[in-house]
ROSELUM-577592 format. One record per residue: residue number from 1; residue in three letters; y, x, z of N, C-alpha, C in turn. Coordinates in Angstrom, 3 decimals. Each point is the difference from the previous one (the first is absolute). Example, Ala and Ser with C-alpha at 12.3 -4.5 7.8 and 13.67 -1.06 7.14 Angstrom:
1|ALA|-5.690|13.190|7.800|1.190|-0.890|0.000|1.200|0.900|0.000 $
2|SER|1.050|-0.350|-0.720|1.190|0.820|0.060|1.090|-0.770|0.730 $
//
This chain:
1|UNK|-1.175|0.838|0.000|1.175|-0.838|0.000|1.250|0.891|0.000 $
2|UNK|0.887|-0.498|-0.967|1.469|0.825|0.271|0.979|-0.206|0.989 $
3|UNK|0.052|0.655|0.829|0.580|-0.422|1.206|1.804|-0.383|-0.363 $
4|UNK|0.649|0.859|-1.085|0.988|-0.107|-0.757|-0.096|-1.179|-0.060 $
5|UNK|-0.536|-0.496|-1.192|0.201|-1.651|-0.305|-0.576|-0.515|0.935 $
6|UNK|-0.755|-0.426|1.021|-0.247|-0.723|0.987|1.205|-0.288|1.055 $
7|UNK|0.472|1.300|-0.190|1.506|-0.035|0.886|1.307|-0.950|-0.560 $
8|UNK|0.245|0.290|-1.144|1.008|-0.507|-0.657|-0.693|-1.945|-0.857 $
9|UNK|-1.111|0.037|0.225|-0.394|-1.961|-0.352|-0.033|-0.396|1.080 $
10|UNK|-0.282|1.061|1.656|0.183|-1.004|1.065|1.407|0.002|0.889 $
11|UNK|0.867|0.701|-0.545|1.575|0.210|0.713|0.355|-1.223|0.318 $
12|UNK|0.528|-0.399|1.334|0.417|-1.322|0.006|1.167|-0.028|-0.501 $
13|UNK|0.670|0.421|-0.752|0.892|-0.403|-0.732|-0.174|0.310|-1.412 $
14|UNK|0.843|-0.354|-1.097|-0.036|-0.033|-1.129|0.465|0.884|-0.518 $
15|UNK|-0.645|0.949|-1.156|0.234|1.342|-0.328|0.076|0.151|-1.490 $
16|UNK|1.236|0.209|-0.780|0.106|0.160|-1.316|0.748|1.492|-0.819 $
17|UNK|-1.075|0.071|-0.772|0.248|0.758|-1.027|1.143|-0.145|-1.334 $
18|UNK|0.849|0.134|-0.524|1.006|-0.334|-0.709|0.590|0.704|-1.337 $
19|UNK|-0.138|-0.379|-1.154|1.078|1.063|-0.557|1.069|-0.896|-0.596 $
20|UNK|0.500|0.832|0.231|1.440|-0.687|-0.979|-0.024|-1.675|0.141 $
21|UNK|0.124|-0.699|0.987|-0.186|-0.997|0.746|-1.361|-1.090|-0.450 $
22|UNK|-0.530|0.725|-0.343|-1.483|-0.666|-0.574|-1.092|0.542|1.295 $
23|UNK|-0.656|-0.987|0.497|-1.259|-0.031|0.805|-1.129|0.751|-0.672 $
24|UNK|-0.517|1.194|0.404|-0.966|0.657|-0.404|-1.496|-0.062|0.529 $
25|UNK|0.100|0.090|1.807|-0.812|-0.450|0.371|0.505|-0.389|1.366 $
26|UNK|-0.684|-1.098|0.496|0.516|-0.538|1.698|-1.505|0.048|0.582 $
27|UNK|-0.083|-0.307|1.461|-1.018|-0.689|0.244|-0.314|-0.793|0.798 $
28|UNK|-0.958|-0.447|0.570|-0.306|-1.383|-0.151|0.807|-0.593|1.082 $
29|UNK|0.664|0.241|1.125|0.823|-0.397|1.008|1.003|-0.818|-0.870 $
30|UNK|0.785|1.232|-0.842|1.364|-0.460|-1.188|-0.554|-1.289|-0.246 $
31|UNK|-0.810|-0.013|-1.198|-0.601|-0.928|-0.676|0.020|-0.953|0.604 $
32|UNK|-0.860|-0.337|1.327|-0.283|-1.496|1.179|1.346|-0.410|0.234 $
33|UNK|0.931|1.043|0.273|1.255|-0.509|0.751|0.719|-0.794|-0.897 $
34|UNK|-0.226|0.145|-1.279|1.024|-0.240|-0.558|-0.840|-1.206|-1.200 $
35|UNK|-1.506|-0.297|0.429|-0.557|-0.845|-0.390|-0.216|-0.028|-1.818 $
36|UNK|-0.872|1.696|-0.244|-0.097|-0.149|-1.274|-1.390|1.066|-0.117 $
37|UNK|-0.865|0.293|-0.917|-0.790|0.760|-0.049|0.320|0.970|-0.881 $
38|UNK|-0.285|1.288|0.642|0.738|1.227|-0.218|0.001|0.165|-1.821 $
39|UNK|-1.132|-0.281|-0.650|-0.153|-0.281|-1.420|1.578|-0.654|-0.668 $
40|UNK|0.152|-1.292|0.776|1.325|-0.180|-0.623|1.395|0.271|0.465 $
41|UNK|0.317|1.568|0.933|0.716|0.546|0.410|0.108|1.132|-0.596 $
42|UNK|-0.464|0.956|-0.325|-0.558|1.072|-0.803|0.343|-0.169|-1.259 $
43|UNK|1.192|0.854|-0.695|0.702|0.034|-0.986|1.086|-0.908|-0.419 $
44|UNK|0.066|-0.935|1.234|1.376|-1.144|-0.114|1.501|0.623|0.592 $
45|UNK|0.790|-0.240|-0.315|1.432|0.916|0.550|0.068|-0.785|1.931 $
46|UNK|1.240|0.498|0.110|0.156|-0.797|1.385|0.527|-1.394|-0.038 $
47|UNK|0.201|0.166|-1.393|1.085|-1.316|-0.113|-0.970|-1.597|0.534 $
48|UNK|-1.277|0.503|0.027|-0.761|-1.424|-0.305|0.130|-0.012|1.754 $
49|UNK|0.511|0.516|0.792|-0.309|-0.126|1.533|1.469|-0.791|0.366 $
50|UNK|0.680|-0.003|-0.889|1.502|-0.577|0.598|0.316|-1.292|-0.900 $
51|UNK|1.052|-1.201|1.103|-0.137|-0.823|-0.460|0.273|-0.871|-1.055 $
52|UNK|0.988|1.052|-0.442|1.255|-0.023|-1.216|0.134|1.436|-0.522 $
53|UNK|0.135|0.201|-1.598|0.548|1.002|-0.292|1.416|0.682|0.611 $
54|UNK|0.774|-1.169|0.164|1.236|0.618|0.632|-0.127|0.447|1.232 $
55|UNK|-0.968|-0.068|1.085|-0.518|0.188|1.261|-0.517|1.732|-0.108 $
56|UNK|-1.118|0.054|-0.801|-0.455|1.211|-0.749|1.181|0.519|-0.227 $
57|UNK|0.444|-0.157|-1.261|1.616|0.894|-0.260|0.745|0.414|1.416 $
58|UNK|0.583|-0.636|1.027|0.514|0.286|1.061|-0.685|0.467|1.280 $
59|UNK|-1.378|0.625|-0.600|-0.621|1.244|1.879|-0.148|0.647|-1.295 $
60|UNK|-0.569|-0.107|-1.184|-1.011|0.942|-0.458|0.535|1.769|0.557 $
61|UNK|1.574|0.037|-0.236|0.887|1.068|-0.149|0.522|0.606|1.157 $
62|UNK|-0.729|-1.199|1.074|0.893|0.181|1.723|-0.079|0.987|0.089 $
63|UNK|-1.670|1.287|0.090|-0.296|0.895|0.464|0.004|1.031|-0.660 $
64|UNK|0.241|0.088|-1.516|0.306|1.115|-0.791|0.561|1.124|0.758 $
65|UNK|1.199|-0.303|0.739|1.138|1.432|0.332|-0.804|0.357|1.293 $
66|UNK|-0.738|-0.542|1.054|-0.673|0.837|0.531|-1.216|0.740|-0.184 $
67|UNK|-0.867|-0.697|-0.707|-1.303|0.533|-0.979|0.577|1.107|-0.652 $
68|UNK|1.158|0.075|-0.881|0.417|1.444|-0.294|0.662|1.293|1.076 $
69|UNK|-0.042|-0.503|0.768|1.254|1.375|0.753|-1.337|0.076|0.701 $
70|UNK|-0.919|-1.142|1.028|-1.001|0.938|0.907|-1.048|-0.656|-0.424 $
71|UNK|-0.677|-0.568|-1.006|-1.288|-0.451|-0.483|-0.625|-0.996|0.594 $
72|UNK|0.591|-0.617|0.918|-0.310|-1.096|0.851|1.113|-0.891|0.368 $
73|UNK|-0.159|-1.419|0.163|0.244|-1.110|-0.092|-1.119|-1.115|1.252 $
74|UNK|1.042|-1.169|0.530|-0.714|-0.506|0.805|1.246|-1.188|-0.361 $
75|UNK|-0.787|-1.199|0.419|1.106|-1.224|0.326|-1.139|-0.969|0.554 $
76|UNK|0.863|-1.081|0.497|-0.677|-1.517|-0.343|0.364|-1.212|-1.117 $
77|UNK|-1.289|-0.338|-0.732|0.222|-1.259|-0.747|-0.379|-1.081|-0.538 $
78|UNK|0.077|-0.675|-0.577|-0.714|-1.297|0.348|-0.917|0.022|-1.990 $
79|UNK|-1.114|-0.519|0.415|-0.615|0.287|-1.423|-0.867|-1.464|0.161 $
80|UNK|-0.132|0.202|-1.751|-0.618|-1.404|-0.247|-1.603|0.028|0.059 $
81|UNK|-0.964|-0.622|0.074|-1.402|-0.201|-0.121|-0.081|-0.846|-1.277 $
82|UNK|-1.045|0.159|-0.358|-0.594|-0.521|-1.276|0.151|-1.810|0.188 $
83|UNK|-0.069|-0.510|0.661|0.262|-1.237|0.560|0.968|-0.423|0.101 $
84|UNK|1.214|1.207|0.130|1.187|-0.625|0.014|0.944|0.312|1.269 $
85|UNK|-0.885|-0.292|0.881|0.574|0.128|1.635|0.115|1.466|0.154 $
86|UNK|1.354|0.166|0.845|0.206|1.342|0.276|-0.193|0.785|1.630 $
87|UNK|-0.350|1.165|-0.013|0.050|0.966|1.319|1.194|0.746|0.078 $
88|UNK|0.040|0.587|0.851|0.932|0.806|0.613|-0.814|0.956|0.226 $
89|UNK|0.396|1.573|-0.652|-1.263|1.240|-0.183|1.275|1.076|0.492 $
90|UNK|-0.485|0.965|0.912|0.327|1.283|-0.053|0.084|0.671|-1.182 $
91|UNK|0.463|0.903|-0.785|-0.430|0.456|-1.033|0.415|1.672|0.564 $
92|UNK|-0.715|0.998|-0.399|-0.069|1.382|-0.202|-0.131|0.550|-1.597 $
93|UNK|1.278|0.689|-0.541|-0.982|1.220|-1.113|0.421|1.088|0.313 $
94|UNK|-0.958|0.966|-0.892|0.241|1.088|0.197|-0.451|0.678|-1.441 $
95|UNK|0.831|0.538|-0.488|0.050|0.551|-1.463|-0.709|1.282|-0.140 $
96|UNK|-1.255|0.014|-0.925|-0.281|0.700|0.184|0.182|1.574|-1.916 $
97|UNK|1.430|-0.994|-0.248|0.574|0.894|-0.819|1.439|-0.024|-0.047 $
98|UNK|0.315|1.157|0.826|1.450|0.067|0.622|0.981|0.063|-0.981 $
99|UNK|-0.522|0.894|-1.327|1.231|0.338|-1.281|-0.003|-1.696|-0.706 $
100|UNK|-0.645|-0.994|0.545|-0.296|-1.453|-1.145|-0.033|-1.148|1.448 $
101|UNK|0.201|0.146|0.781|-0.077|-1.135|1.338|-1.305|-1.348|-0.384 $
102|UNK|0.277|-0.475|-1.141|-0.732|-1.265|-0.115|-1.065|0.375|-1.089 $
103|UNK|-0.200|1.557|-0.444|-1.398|0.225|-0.676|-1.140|-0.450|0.352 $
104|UNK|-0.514|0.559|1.550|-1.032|-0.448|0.737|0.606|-0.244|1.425 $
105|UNK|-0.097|-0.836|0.523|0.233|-0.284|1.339|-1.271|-0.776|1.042 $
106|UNK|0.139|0.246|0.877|-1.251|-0.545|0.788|0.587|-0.834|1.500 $
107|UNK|-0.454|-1.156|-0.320|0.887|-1.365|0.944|-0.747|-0.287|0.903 $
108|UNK|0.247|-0.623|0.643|-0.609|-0.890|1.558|1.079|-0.871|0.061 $
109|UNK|-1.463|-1.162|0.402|1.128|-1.258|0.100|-1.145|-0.492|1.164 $
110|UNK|0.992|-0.334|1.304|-1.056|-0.647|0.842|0.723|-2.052|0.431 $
111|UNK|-0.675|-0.129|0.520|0.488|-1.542|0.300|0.973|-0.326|1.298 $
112|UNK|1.201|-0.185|0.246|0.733|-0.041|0.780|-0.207|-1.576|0.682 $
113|UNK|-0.087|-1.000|-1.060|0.324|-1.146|0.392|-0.796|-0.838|-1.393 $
114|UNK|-0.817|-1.326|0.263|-0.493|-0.631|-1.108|0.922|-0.821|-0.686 $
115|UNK|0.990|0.357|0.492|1.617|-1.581|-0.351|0.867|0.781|0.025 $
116|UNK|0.764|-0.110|-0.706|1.924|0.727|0.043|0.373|-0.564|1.309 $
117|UNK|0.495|1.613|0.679|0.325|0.175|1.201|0.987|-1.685|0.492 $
118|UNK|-0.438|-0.465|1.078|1.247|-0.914|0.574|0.273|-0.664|-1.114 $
119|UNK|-0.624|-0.450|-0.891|0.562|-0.807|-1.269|1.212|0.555|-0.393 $
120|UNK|0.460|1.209|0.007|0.854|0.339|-0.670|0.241|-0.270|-1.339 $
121|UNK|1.454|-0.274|-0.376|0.750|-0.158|-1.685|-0.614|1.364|-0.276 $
122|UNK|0.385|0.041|-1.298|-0.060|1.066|-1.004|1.210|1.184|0.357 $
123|UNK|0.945|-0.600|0.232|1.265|0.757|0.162|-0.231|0.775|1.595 $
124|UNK|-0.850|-0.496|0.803|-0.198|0.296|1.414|-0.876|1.188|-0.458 $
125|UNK|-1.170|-0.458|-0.282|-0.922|1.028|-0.551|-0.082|1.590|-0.585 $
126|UNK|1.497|-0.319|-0.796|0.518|1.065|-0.947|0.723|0.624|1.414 $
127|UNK|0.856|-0.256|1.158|0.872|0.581|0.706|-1.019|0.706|0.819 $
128|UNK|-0.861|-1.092|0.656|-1.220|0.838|0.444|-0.733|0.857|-0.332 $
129|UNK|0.019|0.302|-1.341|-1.077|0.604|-0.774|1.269|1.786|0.201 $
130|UNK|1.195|-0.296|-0.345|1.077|1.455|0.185|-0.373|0.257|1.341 $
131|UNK|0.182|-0.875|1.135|0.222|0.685|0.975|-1.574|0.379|0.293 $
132|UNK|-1.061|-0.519|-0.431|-1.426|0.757|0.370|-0.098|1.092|-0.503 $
133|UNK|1.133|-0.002|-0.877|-0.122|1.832|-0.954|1.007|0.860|0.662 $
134|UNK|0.944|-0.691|0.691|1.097|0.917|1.032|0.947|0.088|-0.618 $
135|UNK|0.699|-1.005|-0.809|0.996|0.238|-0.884|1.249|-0.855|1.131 $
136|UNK|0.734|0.535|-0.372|1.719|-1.004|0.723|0.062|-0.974|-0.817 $
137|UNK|0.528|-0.756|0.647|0.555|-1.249|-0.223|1.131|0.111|-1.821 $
138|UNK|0.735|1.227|0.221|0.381|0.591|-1.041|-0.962|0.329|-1.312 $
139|UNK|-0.878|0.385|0.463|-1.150|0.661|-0.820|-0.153|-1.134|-0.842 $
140|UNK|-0.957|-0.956|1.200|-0.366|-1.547|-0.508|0.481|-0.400|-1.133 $
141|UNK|1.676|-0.757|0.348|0.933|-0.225|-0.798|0.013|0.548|-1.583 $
142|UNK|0.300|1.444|0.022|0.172|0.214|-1.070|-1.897|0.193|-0.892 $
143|UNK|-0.878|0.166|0.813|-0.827|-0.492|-0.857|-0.545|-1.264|-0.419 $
144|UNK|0.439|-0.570|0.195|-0.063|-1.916|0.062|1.353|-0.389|-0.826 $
145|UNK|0.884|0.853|-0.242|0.829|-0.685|-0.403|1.065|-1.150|0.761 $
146|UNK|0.072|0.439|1.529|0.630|-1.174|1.265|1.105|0.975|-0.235 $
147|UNK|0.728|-0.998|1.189|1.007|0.738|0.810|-0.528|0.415|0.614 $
148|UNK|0.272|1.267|0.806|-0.197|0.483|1.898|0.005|-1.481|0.824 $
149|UNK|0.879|-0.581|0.163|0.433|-1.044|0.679|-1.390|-1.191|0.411 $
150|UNK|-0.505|-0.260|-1.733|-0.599|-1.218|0.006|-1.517|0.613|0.085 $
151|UNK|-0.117|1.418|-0.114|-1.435|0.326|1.135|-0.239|0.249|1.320 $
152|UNK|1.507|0.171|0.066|0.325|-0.059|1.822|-0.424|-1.471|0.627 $
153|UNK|0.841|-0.774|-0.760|-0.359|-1.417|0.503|-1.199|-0.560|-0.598 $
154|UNK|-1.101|0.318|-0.700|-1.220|-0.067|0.125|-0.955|0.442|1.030 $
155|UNK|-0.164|1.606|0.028|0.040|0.638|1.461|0.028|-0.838|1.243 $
156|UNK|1.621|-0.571|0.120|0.362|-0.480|1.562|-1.148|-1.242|0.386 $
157|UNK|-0.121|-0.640|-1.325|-0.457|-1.149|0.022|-1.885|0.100|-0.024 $
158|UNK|-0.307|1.435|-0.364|-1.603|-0.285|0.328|0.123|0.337|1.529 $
159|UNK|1.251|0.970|0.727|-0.262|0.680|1.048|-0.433|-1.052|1.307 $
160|UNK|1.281|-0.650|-0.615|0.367|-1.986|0.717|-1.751|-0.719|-0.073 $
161|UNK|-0.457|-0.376|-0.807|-1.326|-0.733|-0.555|-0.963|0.419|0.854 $
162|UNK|-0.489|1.687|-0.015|-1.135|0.769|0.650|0.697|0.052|1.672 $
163|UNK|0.834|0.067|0.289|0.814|0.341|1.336|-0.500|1.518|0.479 $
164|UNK|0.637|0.760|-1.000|0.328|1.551|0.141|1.210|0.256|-0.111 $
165|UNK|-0.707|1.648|0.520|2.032|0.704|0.208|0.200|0.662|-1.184 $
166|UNK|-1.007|0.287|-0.817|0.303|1.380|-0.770|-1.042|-0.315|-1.308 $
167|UNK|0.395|0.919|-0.946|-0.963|-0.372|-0.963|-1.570|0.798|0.271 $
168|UNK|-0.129|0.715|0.768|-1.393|0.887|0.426|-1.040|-1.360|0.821 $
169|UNK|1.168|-0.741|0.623|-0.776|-1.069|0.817|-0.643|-0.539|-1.092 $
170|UNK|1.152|-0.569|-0.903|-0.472|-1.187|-1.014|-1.117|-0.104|-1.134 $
171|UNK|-0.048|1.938|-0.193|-1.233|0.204|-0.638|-1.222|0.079|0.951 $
172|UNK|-0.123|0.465|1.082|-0.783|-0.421|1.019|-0.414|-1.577|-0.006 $
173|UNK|0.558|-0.310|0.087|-0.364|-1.494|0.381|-0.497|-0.840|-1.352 $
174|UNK|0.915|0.622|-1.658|-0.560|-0.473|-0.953|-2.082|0.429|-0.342 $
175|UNK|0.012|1.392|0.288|-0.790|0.596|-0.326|-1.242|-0.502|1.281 $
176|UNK|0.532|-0.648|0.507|-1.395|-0.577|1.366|-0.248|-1.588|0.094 $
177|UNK|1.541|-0.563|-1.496|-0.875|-1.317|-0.001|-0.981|-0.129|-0.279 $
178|UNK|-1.223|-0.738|0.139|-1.413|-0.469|0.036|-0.144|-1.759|-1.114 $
179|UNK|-0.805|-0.008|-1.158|-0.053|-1.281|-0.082|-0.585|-1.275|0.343 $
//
């Protein structure tokens, strides 16, 4: 038995192979979570995991500028299942071609939550999703296309909802809802 592949089909989380945003190989954790058999994951882009092209268009690029400067990338986000219904996944990459970032990369995606956190909007999601990456409120903004202002007062208003002080609480508390 290969203890290699025995390791990586029984990872409890979901483990993908990638080039150039095409699925090369995952295994079988990926596959269950996301309610598809690895056969029809294997050579499909990422696009078929998100719920809208325009959804796709707006993360595909989130993690580019850190995948290039240190080859690794982490966030949280919400992805679709073959069914339709979406999770809330940790995601990890890590590039494993530094001069090309998205040549080959190798992902982990584990399960945070079976439901979008707190029924969060889309627009909540996206603020949450900067500050799980450690970006300012500034940051946010200009990658979203906001004001500063109107991610502040998104912010205030999940802080208000969860009854935290800080955004470290709020990912705490997002990342330990249960469904």
């Amino acid at each position: 038995m290969d203890l290699d592949k025995l390791a990586y089909d029984a990872a409890p989380v979901g483990i993908v192979l990638s080039e150039q945003r095409v699925i090369r190989a995952c295994n079988a954790a990926f596959a269950e979570m996301l309610g598809y058999d690895r056969s029809d994951l294997v050579g499909q882009s990422f696009r078929v995991l998100y719920g809208t092209v325009e959804e796709f268009d707006r993360v595909r690029d989130i993690g580019l500028a850190p995948l290039q400067e240190t080859h690794v990338y982490t966030d949280e986000r919400m992805m679709r299942r073959r069914d339709g219904s979406q999770i809330w996944c940790r995601f990890r990459a890590h590039s494993l071609t530094p001069e090309d970032p998205l040549a080959q990369l190798v992902m982990t995606f584990a399960v945070i939550s079976d439901s979008p956190p707190g029924a969060l909007s889309a627009r909540e999601r996206q603020v949450v999703g900067g500050l799980g990456r450690g970006l300012t409120s500034k940051e946010i903004a200009r990658e979203l296309g906001l004001s500063p202002r109107t991610v502040e007062d998104v912010r205030a208003r999940l802080l208000k909802r969860f009854g935290v002080r800080n955004a470290t609480e709020l990912l705490g508390q997002l990342t330990y809802l249960a469904p």
